[in-house]
NUKOL-900770 format. One record per residue: x, y, z of N, C-alpha, C in turn; residue number from 0. Coordinates in steps of 0.001 Angstrom, whole numbers, plus 500000, padded with zeros to 6 digits. Layout:
BEGIN
[vexmar [X,Y,Z],[X,Y,Z],[X,Y,Z],NUM]
...
end
This chain:
BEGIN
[vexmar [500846,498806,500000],[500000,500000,500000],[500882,501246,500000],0]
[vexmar [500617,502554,499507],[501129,503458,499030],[501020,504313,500404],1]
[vexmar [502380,504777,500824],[502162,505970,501915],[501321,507222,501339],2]
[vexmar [500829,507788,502754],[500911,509481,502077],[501401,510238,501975],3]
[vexmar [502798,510007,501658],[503733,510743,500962],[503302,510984,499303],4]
[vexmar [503670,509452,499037],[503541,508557,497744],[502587,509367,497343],5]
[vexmar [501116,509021,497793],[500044,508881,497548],[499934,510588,496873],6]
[vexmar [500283,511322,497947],[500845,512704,497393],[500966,512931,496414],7]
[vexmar [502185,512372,496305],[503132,513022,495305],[502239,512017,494073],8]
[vexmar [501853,511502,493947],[500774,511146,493055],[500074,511859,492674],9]
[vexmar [499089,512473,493557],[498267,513267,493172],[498687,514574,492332],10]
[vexmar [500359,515310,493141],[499959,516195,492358],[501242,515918,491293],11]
[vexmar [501832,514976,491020],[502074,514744,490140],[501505,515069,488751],12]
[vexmar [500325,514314,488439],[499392,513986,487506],[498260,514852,487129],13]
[vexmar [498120,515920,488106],[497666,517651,487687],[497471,517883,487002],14]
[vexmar [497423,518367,485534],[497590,519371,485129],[496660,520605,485267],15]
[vexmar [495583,520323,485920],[494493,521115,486184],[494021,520647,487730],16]
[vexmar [494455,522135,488758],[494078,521926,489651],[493282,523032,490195],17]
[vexmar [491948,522642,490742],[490643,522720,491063],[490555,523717,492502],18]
[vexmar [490643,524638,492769],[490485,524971,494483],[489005,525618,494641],19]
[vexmar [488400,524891,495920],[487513,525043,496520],[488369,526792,496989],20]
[vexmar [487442,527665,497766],[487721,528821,497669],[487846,529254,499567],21]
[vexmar [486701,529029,500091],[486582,529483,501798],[487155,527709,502459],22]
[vexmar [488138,528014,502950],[488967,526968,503290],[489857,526979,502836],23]
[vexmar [490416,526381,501614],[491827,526005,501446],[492775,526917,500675],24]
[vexmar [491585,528094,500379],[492573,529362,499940],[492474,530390,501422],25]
[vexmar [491431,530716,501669],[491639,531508,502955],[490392,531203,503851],26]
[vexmar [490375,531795,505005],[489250,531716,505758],[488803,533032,505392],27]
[vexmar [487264,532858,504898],[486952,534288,504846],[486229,534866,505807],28]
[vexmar [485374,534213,506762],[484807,534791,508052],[485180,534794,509066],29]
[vexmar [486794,535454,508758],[487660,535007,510112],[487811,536689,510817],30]
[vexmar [487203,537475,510341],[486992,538269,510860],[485847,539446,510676],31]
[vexmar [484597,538746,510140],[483541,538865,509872],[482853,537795,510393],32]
[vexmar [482264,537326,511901],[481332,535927,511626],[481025,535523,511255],33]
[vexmar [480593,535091,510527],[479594,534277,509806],[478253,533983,510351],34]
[vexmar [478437,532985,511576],[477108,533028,512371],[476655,534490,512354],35]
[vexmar [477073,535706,512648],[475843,536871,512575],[475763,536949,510963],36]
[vexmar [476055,536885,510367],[476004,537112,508574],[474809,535911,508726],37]
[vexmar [474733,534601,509102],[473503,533842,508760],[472181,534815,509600],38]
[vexmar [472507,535133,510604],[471532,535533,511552],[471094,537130,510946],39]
[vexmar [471336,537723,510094],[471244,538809,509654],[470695,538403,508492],40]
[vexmar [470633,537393,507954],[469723,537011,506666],[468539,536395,507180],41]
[vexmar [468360,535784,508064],[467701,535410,508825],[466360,536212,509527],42]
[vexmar [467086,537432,509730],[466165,538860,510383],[465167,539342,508807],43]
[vexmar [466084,539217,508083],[465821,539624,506615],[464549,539553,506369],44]
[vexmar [464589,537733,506440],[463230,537081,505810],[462506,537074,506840],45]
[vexmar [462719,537340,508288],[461217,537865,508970],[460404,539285,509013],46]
[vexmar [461783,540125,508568],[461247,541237,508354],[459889,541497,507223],47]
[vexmar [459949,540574,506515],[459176,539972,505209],[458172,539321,505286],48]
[vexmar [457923,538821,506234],[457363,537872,507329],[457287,536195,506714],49]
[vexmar [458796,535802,506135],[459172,534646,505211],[459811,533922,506291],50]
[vexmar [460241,534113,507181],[461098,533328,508702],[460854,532207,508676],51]
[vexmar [459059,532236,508605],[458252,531013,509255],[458415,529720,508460],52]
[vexmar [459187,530177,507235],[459639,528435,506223],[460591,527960,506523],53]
[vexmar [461446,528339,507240],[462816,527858,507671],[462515,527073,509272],54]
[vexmar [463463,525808,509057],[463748,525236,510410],[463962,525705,511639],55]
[vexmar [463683,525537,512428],[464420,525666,513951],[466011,525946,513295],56]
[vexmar [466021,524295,512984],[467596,524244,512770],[468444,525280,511854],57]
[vexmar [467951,525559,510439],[467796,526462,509713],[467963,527765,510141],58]
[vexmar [467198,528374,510912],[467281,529541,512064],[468630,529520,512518],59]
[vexmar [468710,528487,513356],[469999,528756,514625],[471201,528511,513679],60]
[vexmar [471443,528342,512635],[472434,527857,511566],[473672,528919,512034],61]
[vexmar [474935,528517,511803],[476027,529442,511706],[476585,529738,510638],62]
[vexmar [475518,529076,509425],[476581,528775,507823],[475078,530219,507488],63]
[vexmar [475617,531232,507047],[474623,531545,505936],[474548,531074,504925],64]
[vexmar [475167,529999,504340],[474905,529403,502952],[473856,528561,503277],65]
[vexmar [473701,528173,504575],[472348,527279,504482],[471088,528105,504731],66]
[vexmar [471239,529260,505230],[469718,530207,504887],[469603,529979,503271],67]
[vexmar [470280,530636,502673],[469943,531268,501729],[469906,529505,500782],68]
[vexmar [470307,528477,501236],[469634,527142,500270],[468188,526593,500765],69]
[vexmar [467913,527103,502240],[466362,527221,502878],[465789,527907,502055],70]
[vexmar [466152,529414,501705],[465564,529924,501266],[465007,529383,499367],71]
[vexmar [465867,529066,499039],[465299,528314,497431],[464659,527166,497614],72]
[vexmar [465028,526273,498510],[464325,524944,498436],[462501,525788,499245],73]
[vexmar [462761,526287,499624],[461082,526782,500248],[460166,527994,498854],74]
[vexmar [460771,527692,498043],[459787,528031,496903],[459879,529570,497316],75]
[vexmar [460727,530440,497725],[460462,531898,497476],[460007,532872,496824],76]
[vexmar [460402,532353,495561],[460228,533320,494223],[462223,533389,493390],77]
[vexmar [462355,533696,492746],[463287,534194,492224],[463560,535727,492515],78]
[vexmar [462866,536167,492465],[463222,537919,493304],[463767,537923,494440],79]
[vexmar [462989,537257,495361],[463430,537075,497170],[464778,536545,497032],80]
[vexmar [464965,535216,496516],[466193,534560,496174],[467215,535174,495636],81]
[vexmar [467249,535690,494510],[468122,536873,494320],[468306,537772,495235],82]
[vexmar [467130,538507,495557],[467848,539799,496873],[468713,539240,497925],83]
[vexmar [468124,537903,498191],[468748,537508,499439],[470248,537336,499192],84]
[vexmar [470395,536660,497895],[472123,535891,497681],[473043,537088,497450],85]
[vexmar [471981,538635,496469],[472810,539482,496564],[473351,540059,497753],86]
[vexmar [472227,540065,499340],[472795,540472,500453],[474047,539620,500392],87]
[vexmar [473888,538136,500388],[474966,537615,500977],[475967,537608,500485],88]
[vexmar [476487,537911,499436],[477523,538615,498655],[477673,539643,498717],89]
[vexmar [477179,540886,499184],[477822,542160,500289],[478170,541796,501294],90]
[vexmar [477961,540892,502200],[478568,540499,503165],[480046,539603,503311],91]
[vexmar [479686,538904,502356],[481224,538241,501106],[481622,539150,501346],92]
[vexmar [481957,540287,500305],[482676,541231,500254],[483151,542268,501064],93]
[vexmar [482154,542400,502476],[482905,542875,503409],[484127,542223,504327],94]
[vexmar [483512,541063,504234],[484074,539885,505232],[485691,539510,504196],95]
[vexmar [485647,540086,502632],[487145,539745,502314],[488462,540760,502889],96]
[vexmar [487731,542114,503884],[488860,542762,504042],[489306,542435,504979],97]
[vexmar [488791,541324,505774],[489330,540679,507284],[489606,539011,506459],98]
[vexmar [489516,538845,505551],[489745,537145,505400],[491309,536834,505583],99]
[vexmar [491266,535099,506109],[492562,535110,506743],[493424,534305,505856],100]
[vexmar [494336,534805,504913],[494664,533220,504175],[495164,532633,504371],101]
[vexmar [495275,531318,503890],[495213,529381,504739],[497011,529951,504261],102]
[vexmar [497292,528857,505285],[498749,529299,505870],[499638,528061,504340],103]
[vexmar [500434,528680,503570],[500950,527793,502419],[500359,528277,500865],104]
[vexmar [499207,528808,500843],[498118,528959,499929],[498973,529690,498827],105]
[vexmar [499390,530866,499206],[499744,531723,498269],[500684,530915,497661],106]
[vexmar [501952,530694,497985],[503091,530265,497470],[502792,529029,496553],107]
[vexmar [501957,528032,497136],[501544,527092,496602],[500693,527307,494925],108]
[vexmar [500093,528103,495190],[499197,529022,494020],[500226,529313,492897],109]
[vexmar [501225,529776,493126],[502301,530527,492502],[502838,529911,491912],110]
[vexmar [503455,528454,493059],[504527,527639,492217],[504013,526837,491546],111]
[vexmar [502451,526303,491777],[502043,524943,490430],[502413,526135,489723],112]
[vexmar [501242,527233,489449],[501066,527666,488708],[502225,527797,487070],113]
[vexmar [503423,528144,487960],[504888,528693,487660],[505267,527747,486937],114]
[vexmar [505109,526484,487154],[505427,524683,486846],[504311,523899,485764],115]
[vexmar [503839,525381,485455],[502662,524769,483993],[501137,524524,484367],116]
[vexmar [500556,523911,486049],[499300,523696,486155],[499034,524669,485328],117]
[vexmar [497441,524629,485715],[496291,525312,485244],[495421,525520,486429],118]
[vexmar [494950,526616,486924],[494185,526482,488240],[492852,527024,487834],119]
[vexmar [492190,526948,488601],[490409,527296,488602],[490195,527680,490446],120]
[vexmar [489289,527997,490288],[488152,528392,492033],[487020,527558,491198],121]
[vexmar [486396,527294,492180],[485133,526182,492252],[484338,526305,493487],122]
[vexmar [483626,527617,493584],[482963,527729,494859],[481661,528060,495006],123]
[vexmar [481047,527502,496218],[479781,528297,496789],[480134,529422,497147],124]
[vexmar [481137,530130,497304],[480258,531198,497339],[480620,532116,495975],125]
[vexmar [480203,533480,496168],[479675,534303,494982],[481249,534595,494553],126]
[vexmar [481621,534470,492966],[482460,534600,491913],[483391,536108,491994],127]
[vexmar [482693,536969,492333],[482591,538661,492469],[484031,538506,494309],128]
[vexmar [482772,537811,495047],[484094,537767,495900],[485260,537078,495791],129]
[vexmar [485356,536124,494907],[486537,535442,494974],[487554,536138,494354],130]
[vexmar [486837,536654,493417],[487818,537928,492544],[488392,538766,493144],131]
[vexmar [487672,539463,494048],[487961,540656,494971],[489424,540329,495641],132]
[vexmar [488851,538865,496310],[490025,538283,497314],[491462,538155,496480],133]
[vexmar [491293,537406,495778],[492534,537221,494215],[493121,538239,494105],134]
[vexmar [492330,538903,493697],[493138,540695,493357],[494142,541256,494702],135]
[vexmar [493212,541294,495731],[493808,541673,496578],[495536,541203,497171],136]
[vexmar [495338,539907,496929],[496319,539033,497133],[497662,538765,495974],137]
[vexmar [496977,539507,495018],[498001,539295,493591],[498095,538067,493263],138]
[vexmar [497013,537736,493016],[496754,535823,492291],[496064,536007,491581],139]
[vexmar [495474,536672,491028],[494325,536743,490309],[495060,536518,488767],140]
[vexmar [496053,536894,488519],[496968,536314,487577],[496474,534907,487367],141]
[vexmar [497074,534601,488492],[497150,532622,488350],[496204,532132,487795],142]
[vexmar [494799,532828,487849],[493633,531916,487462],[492786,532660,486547],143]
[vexmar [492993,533780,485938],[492780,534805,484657],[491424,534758,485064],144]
[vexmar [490227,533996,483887],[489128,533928,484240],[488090,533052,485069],145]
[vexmar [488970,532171,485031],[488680,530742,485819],[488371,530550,487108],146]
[vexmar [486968,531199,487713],[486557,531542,488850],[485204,531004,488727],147]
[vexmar [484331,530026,489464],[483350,529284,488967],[482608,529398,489681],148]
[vexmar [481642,530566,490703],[481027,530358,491625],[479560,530722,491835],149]
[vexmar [478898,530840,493158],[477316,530621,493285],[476775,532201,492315],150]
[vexmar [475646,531568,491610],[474593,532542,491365],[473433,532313,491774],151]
[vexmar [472402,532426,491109],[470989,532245,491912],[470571,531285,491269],152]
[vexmar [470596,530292,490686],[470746,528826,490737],[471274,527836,491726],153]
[vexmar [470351,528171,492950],[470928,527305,493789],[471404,525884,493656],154]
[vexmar [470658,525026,493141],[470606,523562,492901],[472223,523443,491994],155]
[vexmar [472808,524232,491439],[473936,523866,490768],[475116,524156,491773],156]
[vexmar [474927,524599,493148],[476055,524462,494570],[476521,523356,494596],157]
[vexmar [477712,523059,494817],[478295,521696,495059],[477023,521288,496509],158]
[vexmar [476888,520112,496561],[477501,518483,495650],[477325,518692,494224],159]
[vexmar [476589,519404,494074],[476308,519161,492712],[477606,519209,491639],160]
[vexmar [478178,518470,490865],[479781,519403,489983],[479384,520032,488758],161]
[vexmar [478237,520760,488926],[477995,521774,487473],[479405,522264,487544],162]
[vexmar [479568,523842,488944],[480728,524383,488312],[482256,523686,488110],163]
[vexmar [482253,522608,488517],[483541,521830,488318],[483445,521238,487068],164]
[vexmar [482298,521141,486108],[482423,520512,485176],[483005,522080,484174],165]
[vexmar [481985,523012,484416],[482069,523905,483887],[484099,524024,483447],166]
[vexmar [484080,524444,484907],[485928,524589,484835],[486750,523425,484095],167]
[vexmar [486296,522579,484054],[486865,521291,483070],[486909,521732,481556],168]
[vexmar [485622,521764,481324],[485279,521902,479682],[486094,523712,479596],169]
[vexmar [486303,524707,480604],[486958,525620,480010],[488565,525465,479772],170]
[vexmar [488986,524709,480424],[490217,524284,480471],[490297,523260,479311],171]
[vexmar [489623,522773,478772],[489743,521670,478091],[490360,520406,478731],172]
[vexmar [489874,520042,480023],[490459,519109,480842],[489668,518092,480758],173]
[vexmar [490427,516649,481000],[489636,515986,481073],[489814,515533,482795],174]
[vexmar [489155,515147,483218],[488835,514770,484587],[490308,514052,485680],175]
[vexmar [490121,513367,484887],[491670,512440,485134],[492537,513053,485271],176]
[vexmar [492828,514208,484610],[493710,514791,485014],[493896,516387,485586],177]
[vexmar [493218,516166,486407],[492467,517222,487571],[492515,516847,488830],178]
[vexmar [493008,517494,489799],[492931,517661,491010],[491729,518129,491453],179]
[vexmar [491035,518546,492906],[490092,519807,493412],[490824,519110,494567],180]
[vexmar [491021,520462,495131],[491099,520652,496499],[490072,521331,497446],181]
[vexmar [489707,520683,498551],[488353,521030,499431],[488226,520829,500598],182]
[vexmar [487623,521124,501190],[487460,521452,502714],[486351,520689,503699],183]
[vexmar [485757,520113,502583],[483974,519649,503134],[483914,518356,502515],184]
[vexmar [482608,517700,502817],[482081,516514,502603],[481230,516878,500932],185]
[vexmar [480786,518318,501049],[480286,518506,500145],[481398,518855,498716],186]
[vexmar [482092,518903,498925],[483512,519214,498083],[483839,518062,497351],187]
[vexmar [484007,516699,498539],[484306,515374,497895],[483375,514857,497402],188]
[vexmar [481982,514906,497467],[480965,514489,496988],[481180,515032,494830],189]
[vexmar [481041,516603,495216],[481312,516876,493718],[482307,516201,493154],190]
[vexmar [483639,516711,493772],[484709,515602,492762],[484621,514265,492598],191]
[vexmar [483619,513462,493322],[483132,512003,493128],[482038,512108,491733],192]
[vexmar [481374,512985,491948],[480471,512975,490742],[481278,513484,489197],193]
[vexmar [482105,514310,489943],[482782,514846,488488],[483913,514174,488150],194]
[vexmar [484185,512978,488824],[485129,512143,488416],[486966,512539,488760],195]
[vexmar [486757,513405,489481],[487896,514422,489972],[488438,514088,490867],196]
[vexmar [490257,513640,490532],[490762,513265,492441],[490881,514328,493340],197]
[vexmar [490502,513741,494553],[489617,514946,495805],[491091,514764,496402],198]
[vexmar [491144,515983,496926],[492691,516024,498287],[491845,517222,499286],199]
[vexmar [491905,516079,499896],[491178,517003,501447],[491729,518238,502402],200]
[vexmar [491387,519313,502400],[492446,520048,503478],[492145,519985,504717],201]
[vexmar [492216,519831,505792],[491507,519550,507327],[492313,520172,507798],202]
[vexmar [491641,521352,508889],[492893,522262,509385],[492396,521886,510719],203]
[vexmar [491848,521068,511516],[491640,520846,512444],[490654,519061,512574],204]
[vexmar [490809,518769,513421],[490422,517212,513663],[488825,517126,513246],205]
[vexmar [487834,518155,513730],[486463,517936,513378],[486904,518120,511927],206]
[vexmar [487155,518706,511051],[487611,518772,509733],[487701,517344,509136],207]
[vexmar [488770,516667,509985],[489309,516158,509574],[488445,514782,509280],208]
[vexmar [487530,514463,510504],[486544,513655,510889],[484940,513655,509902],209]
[vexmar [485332,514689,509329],[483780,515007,508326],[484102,514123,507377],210]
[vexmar [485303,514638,507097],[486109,514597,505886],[485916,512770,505063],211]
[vexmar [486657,512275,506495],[487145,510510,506264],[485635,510045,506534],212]
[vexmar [484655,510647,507221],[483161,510084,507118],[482324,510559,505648],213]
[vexmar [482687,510687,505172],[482485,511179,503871],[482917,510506,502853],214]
[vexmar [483713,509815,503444],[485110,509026,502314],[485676,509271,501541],215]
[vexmar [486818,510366,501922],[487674,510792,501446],[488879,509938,501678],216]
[vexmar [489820,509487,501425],[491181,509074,501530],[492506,509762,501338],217]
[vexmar [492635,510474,500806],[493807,511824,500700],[493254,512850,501588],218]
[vexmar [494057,513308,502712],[493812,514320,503459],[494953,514908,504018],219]
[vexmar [495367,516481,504150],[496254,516748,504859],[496291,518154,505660],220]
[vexmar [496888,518362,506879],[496062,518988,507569],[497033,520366,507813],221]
[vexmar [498006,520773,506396],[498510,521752,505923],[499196,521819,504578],222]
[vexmar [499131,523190,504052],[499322,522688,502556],[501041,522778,501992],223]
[vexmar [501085,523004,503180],[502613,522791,503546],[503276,521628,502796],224]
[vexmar [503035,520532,503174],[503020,518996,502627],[503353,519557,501150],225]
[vexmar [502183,519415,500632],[501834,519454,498971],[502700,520658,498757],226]
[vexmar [503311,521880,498766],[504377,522416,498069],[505578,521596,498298],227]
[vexmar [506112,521112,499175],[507438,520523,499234],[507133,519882,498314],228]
[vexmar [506367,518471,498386],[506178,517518,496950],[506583,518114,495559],229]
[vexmar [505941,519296,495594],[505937,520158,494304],[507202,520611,493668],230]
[vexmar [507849,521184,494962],[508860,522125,494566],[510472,521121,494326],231]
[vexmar [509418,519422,495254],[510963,518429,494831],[510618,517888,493156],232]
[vexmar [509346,517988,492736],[509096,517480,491478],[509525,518364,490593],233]
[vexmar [509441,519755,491239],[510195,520829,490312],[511602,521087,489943],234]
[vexmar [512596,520663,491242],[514000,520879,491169],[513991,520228,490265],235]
[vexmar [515500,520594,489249],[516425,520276,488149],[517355,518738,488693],236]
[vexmar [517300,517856,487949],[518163,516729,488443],[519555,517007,488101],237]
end
């Protein structure tokens, strides 16, 4: 059986198109914006409306605003409500990128596939507009030109689902096989299972880590630390 070293250096060996999930394994973006009040402020939204009453208990007390605002489509809103709402939550994206924290390895890592021929993409729930913002800010936005794949008001195409991972395939002209995604969630590995995509897990902490392998993931590592060394030994000159 193959260590996870090996197993590694496998993966990103065989790249040429690699996939990043966006809140997680590029940065934390509600690391200095909550999040729990960003759900709870969408939340006020739709009672102000007097729309509250379709959402769960659980739904309510949520700390993810991405799960209001998928309450909110699966409960038949309208397309107007749904839109206003996702546009709030993408002002709040965008406030929450001037405090986002980025994942410790990210940048450099970004740089050097990049530098070494990959091809990179974003593949995210959340909104496209912020990921850009963040990119720019960071001077990566280079790395991935247009190749930013994220939520609009089509909810049902959010990972699990791999619309936008397929999307990023067919723009790349990739075929699957030889694609990475890197992700943070259960819902992350689910898409790259559907889209035929090898999944590499990031777990920056043990509950992470525990979603992750209940999910059935098998590549996981719990800094991206790892995966540049691999890189940068596949890169040296012999």
């Amino acid at each position: 059986m193959a260590s996870p070293t090996d197993r590694l250096r496998e993966l990103v060996t065989r790249a040429d198109v690699v996939l990043w999930d966006f809140d997680g394994p590029i940065c934390r973006l509600f690391a200095g914006h909550p999040a729990p009040a960003v759900a709870g402020e969408l939340v006020r939204w739709l009672d102000g409306r007097g729309l509250g009453g379709l959402l769960s208990e659980e739904e309510r007390g949520t700390a993810d605003p991405q799960v209001v605002l998928r309450a909110a489509g699966r409960a038949g809103l309208g397309p107007a409500v749904v839109a206003e709402l996702e546009e709030r939550l993408t002002q709040e994206e965008l406030r929450a990128t001037a405090t986002a924290m980025p994942t410790a390895w990210a940048d450099p890592l970004i740089r050097t596939w990049t530098a070494v021929g990959a091809r990179p993409a974003v593949v995210s729930n959340n909104s496209p507009r912020v990921v850009g913002a963040y990119l720019a800010g960071r001077g990566l936005a280079g790395c991935f030109g247009p190749h930013v794949y994220g939520r609009d008001t089509d909810l049902h195409r959010l990972k699990p689902d791999p619309y936008h991972l397929d999307r990023a395939l067919a723009a790349l002209a990739a075929a699957p096989a030889g694609a990475l995604f890197i992700g943070d969630t259960p819902t992350d590995h689910e898409a790259a299972r559907r889209a035929g995509v090898a999944f590499l897990g990031y777990a920056r902490n043990d509950r992470k880590a525990g979603l992750l392998r209940e999910a059935g993931a098998r590549d996981l590592v719990g800094s991206l630390e790892p995966v540049l060394k691999v890189l940068r030994t596949r890169a040296r000159p012999t």
